[in-house]
C-alpha positions in Angstrom: -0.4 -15.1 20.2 1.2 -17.6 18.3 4.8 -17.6 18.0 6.5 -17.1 14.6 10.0 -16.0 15.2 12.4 -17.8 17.4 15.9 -16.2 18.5 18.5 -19.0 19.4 21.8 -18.5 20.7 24.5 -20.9 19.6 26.9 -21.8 22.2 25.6 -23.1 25.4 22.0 -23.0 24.0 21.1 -24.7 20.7 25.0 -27.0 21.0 26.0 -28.9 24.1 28.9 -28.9 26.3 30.9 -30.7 23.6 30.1 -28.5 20.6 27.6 -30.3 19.1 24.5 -29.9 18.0 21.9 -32.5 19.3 19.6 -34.6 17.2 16.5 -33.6 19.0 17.6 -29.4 18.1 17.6 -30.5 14.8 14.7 -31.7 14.2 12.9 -29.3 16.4 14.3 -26.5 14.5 13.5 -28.3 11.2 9.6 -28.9 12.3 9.3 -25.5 13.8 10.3 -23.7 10.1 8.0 -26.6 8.1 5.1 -25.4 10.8 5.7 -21.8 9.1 8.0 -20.7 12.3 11.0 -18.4 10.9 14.2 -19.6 13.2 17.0 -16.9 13.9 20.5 -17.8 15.4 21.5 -15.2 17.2 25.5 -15.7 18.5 28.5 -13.3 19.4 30.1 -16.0 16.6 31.2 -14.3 13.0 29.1 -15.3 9.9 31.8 -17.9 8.9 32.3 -19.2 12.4 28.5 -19.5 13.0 27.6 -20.9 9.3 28.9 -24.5 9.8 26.5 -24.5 12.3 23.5 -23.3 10.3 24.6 -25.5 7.4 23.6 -28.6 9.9 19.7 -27.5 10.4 18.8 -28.2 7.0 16.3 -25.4 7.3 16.0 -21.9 6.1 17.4 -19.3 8.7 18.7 -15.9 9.7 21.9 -15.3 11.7 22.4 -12.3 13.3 26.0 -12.6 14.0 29.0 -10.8 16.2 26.5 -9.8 19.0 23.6 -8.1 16.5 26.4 -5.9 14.6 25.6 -7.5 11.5 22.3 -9.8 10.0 23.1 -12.1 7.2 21.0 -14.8 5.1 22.7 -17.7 5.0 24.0 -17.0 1.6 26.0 -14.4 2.9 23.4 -11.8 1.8 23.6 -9.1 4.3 20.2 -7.3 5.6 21.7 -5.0 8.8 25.4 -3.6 9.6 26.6 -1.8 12.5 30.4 -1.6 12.6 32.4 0.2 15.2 34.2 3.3 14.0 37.8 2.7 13.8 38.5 6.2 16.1 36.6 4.4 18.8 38.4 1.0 18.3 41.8 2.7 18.7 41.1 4.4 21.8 39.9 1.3 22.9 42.7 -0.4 22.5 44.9 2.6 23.1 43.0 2.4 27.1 43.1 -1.3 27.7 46.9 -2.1 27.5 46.6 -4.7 30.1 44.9 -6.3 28.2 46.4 -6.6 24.7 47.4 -10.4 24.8 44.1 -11.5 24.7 42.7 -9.2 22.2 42.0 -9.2 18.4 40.3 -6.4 16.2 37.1 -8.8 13.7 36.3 -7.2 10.4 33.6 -7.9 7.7 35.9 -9.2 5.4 35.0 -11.9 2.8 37.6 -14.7 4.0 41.2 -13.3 4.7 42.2 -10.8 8.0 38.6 -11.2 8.5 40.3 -11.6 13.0 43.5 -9.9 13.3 45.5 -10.6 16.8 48.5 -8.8 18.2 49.3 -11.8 19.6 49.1 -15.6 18.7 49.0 -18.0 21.5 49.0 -21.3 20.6 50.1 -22.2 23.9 46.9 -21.1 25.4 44.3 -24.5 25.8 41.3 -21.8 25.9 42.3 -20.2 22.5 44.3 -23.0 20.6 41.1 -24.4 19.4 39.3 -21.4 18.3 42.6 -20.9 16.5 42.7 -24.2 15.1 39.4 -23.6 13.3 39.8 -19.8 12.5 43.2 -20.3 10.7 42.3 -19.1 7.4 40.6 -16.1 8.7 43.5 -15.0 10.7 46.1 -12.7 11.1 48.3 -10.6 13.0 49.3 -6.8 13.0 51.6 -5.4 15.9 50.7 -2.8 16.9 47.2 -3.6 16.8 45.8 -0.4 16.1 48.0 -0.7 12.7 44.9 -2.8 11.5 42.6 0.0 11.8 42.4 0.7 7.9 38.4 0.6 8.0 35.9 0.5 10.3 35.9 -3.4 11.9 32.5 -4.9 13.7 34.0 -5.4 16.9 37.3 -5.5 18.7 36.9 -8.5 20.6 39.1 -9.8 24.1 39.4 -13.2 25.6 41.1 -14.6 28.8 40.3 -15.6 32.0 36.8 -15.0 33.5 37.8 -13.2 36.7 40.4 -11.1 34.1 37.3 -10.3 31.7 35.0 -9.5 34.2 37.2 -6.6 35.9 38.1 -5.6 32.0 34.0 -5.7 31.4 33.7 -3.5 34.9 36.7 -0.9 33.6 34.9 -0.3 30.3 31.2 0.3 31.6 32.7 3.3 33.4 35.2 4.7 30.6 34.7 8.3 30.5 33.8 7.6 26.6 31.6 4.4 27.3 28.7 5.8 25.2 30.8 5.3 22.0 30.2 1.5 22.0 28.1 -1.2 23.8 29.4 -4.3 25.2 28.7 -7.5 25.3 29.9 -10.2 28.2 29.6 -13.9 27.7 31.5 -16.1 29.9 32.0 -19.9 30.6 33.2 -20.3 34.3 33.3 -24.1 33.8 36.6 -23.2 31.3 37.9 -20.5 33.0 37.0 -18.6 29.5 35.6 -15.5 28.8 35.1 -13.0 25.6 34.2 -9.1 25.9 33.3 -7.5 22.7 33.3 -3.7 22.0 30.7 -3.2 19.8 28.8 -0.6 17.7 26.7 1.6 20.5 23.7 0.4 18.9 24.5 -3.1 19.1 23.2 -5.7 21.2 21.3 -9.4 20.1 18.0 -8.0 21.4 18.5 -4.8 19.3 19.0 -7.0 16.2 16.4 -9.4 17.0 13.6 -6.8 17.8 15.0 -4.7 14.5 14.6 -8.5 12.0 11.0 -8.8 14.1 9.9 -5.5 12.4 11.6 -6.0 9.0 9.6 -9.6 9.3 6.2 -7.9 10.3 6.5 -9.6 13.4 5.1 -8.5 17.0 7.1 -8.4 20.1 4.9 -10.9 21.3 4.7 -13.2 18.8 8.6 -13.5 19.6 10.7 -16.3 21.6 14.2 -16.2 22.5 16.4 -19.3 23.9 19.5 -17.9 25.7 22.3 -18.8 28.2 24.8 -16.2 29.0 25.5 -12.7 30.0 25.2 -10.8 26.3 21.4 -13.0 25.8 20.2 -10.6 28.5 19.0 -7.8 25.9 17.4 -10.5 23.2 15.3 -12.3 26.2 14.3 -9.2 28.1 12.8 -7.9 23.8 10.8 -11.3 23.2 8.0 -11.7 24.3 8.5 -15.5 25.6 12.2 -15.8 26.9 13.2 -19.1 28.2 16.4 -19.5 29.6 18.8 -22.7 29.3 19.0 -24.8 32.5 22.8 -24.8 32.5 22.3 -20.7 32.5 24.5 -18.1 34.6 23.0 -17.6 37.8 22.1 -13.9 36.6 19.4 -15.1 34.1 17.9 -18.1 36.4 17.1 -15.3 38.9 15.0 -13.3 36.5 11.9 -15.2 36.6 12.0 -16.4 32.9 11.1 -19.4 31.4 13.6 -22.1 32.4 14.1 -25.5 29.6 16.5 -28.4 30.2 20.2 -28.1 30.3 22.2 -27.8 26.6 23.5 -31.9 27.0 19.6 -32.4 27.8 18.3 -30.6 24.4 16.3 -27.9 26.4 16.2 -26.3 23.1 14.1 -28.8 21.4 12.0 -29.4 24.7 11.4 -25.7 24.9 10.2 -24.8 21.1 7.6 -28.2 22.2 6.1 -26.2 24.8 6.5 -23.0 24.0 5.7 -22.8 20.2 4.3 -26.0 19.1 1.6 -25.4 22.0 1.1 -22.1 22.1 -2.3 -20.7 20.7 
């Protein structure tokens, strides 16, 4: 069947190593919607953080933002919402005290306190720059849990990778761990890692799959482009998952589909032989 929905994850997929998104993703993105393809980034990022990105295609697009918790239009219409309840963010939070310095509480917020952080570390190289950018949608609440005035999409911790992975290990066997789903992404190269706490209905390839049918589209008739650990779900729901060849080991061993590297636009040299080709 031919292909009329693409999933693309942002970071590490559709922009390289250095943030930026590649001529040849441009255009391939742009020929694949004239060609009647409907393109869907699909990114742990918030709307605002993901929409400078999108604003760069110069093509019509959905983003299904925070890890599939919420799907917008790029005029900030918004189609799907899952937010966490605030009862399961504060025990969250209330259980990971370890863990506190890295971790913020995201809300769907129009511009202000959209992140709020219990602490600000401008010190940190891995976080200064996200800061940097985020400014205006920042602040910070201590306690934490003093935030908790509505329900919030995620609550969201960064650090180091071996630091996340044992906090992503902890959580999977929390007495309470069907209350929320998580989502792991991780960049061993920085030493940088983010685990979000999510909605229990959450994931990108729940979001993806749920557009698909909103669209009228069929499983197979789906491709996802993915690199990291929370792509899993979105690539194991399309019907042609390729994975980026600068992927975590876990998704090069599943058999999938595997492009160029993100600094060799495997993005653009996948939708050529995967979509443009298929009949």
């Amino acid at each position: 069947m031919a292909i009329r929905l693409i999933g693309i994850d942002i970071d590490g997929t559709l922009l390289d190593s250095h943030w930026q998104l590649p001529d040849a993703n441009r255009k391939a993105l742009v020929e694949a919607t004239a060609r009647g393809i409907e393109i869907a980034l699909v990114t742990g990022r918030r709307f605002d953080f993901a929409l400078p990105i999108a604003s760069q295609l110069e093509c019509p697009l959905t983003l299904i933002v925070n890890n599939g918790a919420l799907i917008k239009s790029q005029d900030g219409t918004t189609h799907l919402r899952h937010l966490l309840p605030r009862e399961t963010a504060r025990r969250v939070l209330q259980t990971t005290l370890p863990f506190r310095d890295g971790a913020a509480v995201v809300f769907d917020r129009p511009r202000e306190n959209q992140v709020i952080w219990e602490v600000l570390d401008w010190d940190d190289p891995a976080r200064r720059g996200y800061l940097q950018r985020n400014l205006e949608f920042i602040a910070q609440v201590s306690p934490l849990e003093n935030c908790l005035t509505e329900d919030p999409i995620q609550v969201m911790f960064t650090g180091p990778v071996d630091r996340l992975r044992l906090l992503d290990a902890q959580l999977r066997v929390w007495p309470d761990a069907g209350a929320f789903a998580l989502a792991f992404t991780e960049y061993e190269s920085r030493n940088f890692a983010l685990v979000d706490v999510i909605n229990a209905l959450c994931s990108k390839g729940s979001a993806l799959e749920e557009w698909a049918r909103v669209r009228g589209f069929a499983r197979e008739e789906v491709m996802a482009i993915g690199d990291n650990h929370n792509d899993r779900e979105m690539l194991e729901y399309a019907g042609v998952p390729i994975v980026m060849g600068n992927s975590v080991p876990g998704l090069l061993q599943e058999g999938w589909h595997v492009t160029l590297s993100n600094d060799e636009s495997g993005v653009a040299v996948a939708i050529e032989q995967f979509a443009f080709e298929r009949k």
